[in-house]
N, C-alpha and C positions, 0 to 999 in steps of 0.2 A: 440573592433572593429573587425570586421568579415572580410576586405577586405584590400589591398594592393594598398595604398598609390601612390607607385607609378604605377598603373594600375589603376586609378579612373580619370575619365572626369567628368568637373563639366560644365552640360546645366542650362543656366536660361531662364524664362520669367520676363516681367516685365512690369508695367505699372496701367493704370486704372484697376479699379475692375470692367471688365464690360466681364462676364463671357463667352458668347457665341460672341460676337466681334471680342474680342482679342483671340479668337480659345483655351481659356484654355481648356476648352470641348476636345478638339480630339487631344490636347498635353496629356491630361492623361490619353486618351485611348492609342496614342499612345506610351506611356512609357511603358503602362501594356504589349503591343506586344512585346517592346523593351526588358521586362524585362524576356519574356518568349523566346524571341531568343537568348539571351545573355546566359541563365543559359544553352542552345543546344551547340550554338557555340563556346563561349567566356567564359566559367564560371568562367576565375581569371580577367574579367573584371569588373568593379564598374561602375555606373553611381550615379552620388548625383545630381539631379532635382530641381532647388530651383527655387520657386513660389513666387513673391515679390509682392503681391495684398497688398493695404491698404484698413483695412476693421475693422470694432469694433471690441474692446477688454477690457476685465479687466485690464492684466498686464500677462507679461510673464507668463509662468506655471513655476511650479516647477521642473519640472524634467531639463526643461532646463537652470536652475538657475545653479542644481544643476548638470549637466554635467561644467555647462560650472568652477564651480567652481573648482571641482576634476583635469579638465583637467591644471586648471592654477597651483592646489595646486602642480601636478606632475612635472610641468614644473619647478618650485620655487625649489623643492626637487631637481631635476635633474642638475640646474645652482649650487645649493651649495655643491652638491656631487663634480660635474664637480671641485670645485675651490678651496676642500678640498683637492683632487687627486691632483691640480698641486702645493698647498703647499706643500705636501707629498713629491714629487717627484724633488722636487726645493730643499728642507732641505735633502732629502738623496743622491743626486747627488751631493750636496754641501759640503758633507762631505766622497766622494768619494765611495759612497756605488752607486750599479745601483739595484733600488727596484723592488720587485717582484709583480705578482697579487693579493698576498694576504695583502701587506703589503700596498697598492694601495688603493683597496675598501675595507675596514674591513666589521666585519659584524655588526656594528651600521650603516652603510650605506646602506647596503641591507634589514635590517628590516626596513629602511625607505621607502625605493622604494615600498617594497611588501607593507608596508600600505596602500601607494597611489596604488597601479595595486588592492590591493582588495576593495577600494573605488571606483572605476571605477565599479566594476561589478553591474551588474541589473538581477534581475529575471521575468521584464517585456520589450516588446519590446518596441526599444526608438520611443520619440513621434514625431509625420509626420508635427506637427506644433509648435511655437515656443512659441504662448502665449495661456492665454484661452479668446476665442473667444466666441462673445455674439453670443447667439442663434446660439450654433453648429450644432445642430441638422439640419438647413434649409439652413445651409451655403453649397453653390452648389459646391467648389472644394472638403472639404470636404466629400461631397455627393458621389461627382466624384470618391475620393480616398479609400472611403467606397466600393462602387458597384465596383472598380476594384481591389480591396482588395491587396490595395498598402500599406501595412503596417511596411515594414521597416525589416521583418523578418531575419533570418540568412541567409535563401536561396536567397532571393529577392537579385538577382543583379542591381536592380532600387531602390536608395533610394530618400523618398520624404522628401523635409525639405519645410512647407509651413511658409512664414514669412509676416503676415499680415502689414506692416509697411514699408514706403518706408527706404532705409538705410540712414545712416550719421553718421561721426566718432565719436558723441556720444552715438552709439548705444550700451549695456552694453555686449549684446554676439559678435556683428559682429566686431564694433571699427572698420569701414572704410568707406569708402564715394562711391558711386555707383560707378564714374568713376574705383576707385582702384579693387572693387567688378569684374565691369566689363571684366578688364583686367586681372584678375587670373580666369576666367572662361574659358572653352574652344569652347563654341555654345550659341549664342543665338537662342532661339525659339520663331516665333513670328507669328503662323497658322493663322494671322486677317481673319475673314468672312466681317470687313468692317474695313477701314482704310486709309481716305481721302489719307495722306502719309503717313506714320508710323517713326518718331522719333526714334525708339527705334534702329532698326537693324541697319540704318544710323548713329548713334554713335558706334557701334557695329564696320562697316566698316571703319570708322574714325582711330580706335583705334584697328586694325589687328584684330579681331577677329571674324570667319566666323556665319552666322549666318542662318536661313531659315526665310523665308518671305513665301506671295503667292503671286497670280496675280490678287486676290479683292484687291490692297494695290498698292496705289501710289508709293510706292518704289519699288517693286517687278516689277512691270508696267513697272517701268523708267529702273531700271534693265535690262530687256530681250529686252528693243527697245535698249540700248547700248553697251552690252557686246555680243561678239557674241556666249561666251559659259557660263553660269553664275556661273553655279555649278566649273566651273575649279578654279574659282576665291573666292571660299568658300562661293558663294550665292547659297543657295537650295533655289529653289520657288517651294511651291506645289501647285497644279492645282487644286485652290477651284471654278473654273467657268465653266469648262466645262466638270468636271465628277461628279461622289456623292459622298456621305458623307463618305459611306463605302471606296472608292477609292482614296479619301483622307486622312484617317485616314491612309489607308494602307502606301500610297504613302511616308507619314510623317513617318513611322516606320523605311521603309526602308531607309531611307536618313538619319537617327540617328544612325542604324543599320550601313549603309555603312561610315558613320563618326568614328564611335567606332572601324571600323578595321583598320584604320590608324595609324601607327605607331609615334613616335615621329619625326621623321627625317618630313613623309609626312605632318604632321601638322604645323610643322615651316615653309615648303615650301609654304601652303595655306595661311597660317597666312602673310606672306611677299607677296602675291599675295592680299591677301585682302586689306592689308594697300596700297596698290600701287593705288586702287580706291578711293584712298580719294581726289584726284583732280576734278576726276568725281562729288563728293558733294563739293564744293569750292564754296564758295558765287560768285564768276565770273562765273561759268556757271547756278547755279540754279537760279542767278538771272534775268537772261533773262528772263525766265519762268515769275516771277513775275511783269516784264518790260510788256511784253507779255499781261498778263491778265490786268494789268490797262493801257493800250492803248486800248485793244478789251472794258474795260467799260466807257472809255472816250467817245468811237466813239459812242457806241450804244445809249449814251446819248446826243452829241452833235456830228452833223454826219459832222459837216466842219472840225473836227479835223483832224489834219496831224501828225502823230508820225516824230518827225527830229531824231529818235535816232535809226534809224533801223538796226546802224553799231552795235548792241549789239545783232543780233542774228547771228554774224557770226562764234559764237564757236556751233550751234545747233545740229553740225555733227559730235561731240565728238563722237567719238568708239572706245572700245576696243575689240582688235581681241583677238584670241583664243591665249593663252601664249605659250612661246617658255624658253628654257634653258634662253637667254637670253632676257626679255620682249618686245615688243617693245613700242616705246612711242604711245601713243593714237595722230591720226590726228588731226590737226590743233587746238593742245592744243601746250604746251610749251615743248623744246626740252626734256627737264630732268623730271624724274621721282621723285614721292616722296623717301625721305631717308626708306631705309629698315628698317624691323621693328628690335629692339634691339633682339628679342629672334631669327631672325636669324644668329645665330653664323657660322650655317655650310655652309654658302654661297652659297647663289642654283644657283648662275650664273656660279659655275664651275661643276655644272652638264650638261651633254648635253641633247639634245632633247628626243632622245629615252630612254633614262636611264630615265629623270625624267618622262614621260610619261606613263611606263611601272611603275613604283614603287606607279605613282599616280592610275594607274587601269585604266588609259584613253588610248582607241583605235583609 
């Protein structure tokens, strides 16, 4: 492995396989920009890209059978080293001896390890997708990742892991469930060209973690009529309506770009700003909406109806203002905010205003 574990941000998409819709198109162009600014600016930064379309297959490939076996066989070697060492060190401390390094890991244990680190290595680069896939040759992410020659290389600081297959814990490489998936990611991307609502970034929000949408997407939409700054809030929306194609592709680089120079401190701040709109999605307020639309089909069809329930569009004026050291609650929603997200440890309400304002890069 060519990158640093902990300097790696892991984006996903996910959803229908409906290629040009769900904006996979100018997600992989835009990674190729990402991946060319990165190696400029950032080059001990990692990006892992995981594409979660379900689409035909044979069955996993082999290569990624056999990573995934090496990696588990290393870990197995590493737990029985690990508990060889603390009987060692349990029987020589017990007979008053304090043991040394050598007498710790011998070297039957090192020629164990180096078995496993030289099964690990490859003389090809690893593969950008997880199974083989019918008809690769016409399959258009593929295609995508061919023409922008996202190949996983040493240098490439964008790696692509495409996984035809929606997840679930018994999945033989991943073993977790989307929700779990979703929440050890750190962005979802979600560039829709069309998308009545979009589902996807709204669990995203739900569950602290910032995502990009645009403003062809009912969520994105609903977004920018209620936050008054969205990106502060870990929502990027790119602007697929009123500029082109190129300008959006652009627009998408940069907002992955400026996510990736966030430090860890700025991401848990955004992270606990994104979970705080999860009231914003709350079956008591989007349900209005839905109260809304079957009163307006009621009437169009029988015009004597009278709606008696109109006291349910009186949260329609939910806002949230632009964030402060300490949040304030959104109007005429409920005094208290949602609980902070747990990966806030370092407590951003005793940050102040301009401290955290300046560290987020906001003027």
């Amino acid at each position: 492995m060519d990158f640093d574990l902990d300097k790696t941000l892991y984006f996903f998409i996910a959803g229908r396989y409906e290629f040009g819709n769900k904006g996979a198109d100018i997600f992989i162009e835009s990674l190729a920009r990402l991946n060319a600014l990165l190696k400029y600016e950032k080059p001990d930064t990692t990006v892992v890209a995981f594409l979660i379309f379900p689409t035909k297959t044979n069955n996993f490939n082999v290569e990624s059978l056999r990573g995934h076996a090496v990696v588990k066989q290393l870990r197995d070697t590493i737990n029985n080293v690990q508990q060889d060492i603390g009987n060692r060190m349990f029987d020589s401390c017990l007979k008053g001896h304090l043991p040394t390094a050598d007498e710790l890991l011998t070297k039957e244990d090192m020629v164990k390890i180096k078995r496993c680190m030289y099964a690990m290595q490859r003389d090809t680069m690893p593969p950008v997708t997880t199974h083989n896939i019918v008809d690769d040759w016409s399959d258009p992410v593929l295609n995508a990742i061919r023409r922008c020659q996202m190949f996983n290389t040493i240098h490439d600081r964008v790696k692509m892991v495409f996984h035809p297959e929606f997840l679930s814990s018994t999945n033989p490489l991943f073993g977790i469930d989307y929700e779990e998936f979703v929440r050890g990611c750190h962005l979802g991307v979600f560039p829709s060209y069309y998308e009545p609502w979009g589902y996807t970034p709204a669990e995203c929000t739900v569950m602290g973690i910032p995502s990009i949408t645009t403003n062809l997407s009912g969520f994105g939409c609903f977004m920018q009529e209620h936050i008054t700054d969205p990106k502060s809030y870990g929502i990027y929306i790119v602007d697929r309506r009123y500029i082109g194609l190129e300008a959006s592709v652009q627009q998408l680089s940069n907002f992955m770009l400026e996510f990736s120079r966030l430090n860890r401190r700025q991401r848990i701040i955004q992270r606990n700003r994104t979970e705080r709109l999860s009231d914003l999605l709350d079956w008591r307020t989007l349900g209005i909406y839905y109260r809304q639309a079957r009163v307006k089909a009621l009437q169009a069809v029988y015009s004597d109806y009278v709606d008696e329930s109109s006291v349910y569009g009186s949260r329609n004026n939910l806002n949230f203002s632009r964030p402060f050291s300490e949040p304030p609650s959104p109007t005429s929603s409920r005094h208290t905010t949602p609980v902070p997200s747990i990966h806030g440890s370092d407590d951003e309400d005793s940050v102040d205003e301009e401290t955290e304002l300046k560290e987020l890069g906001i003027k």
